[in-house]
C-alpha positions as CSV (number, residue, x, y, z in Angstrom):
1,X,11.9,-10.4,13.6
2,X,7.9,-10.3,13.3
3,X,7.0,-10.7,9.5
4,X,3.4,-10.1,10.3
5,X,3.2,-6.9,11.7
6,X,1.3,-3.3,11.3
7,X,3.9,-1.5,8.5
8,X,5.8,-4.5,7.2
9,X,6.2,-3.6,3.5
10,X,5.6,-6.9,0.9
11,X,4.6,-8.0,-2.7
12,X,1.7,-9.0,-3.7
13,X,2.5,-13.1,-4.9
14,X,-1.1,-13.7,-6.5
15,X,-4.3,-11.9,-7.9
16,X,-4.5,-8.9,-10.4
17,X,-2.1,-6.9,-8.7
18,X,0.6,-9.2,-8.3
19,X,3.9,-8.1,-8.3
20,X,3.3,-4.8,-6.9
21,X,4.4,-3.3,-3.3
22,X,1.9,-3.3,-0.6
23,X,2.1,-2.2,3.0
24,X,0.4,-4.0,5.5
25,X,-1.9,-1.9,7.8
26,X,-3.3,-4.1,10.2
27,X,-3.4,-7.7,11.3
28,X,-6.7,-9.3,11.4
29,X,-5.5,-12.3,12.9
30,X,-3.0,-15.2,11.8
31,X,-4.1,-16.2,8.2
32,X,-5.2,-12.4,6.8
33,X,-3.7,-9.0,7.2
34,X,-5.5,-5.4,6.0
35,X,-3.4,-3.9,3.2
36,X,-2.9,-0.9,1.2
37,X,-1.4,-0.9,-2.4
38,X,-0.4,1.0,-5.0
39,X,-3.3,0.0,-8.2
40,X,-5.9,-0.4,-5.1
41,X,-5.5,2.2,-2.6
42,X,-8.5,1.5,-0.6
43,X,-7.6,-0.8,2.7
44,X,-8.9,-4.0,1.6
45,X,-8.4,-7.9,3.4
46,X,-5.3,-9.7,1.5
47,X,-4.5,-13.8,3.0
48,X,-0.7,-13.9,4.1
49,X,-0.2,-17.0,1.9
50,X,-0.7,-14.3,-1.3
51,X,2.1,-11.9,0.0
52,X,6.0,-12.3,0.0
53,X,6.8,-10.0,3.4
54,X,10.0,-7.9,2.6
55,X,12.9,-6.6,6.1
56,X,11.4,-3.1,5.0
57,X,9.0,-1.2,7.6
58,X,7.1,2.1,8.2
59,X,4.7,3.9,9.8
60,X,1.7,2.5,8.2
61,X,-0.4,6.1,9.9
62,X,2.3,7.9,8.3
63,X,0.6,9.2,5.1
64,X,3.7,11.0,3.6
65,X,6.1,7.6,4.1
66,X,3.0,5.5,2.7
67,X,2.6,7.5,-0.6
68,X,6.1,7.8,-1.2
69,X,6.8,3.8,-0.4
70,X,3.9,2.8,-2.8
71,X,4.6,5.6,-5.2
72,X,1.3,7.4,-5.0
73,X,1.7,11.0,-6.4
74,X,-1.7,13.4,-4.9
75,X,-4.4,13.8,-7.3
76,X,-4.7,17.9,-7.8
77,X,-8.1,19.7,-7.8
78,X,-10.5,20.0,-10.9
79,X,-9.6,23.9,-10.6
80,X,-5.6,23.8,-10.4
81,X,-5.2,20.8,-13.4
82,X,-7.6,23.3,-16.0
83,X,-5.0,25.7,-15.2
84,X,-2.2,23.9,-15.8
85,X,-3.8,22.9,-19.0
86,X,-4.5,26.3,-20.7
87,X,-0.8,27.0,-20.2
């Protein structure tokens, strides 16, 4: 089994958000991987030596799988959340 692979799920071991769930979107080559996390949801360049690679995968294109694995709810519009507040 390939730990460094597109959709590998892992933790973050190191920096300001360690300890949280990342997914790995693309391999850059064999010391640093592109990653998406939960705090930082912008793709961004993580070293593999800062990331503990877990047996999970998904499909890293997948936006539905990604949210839910990293727990990202949709922000709603400006219009619908001053609805929800006069109520």
């Amino acid at each position: 089994m390939a730990l460094l692979e597109e959709g590998r799920i892992c933790v973050k071991k190191l920096g300001r958000d360690s300890g949280e769930k990342a997914v790995v979107t693309k391999v850059v080559d064999k010391n640093f991987v592109m990653i998406i996390s939960h705090s930082r949801q912008k793709e961004r360049r993580c070293n593999i030596k800062h990331l503990e690679f877990l047996t999970e995968k998904i499909d890293p294109k997948n936006k539905e799988q990604l949210n839910t694995t990293l727990e990202i709810t949709e922000k709603q519009p400006k219009s619908e959340a001053k609805k929800t507040q006069k109520k």
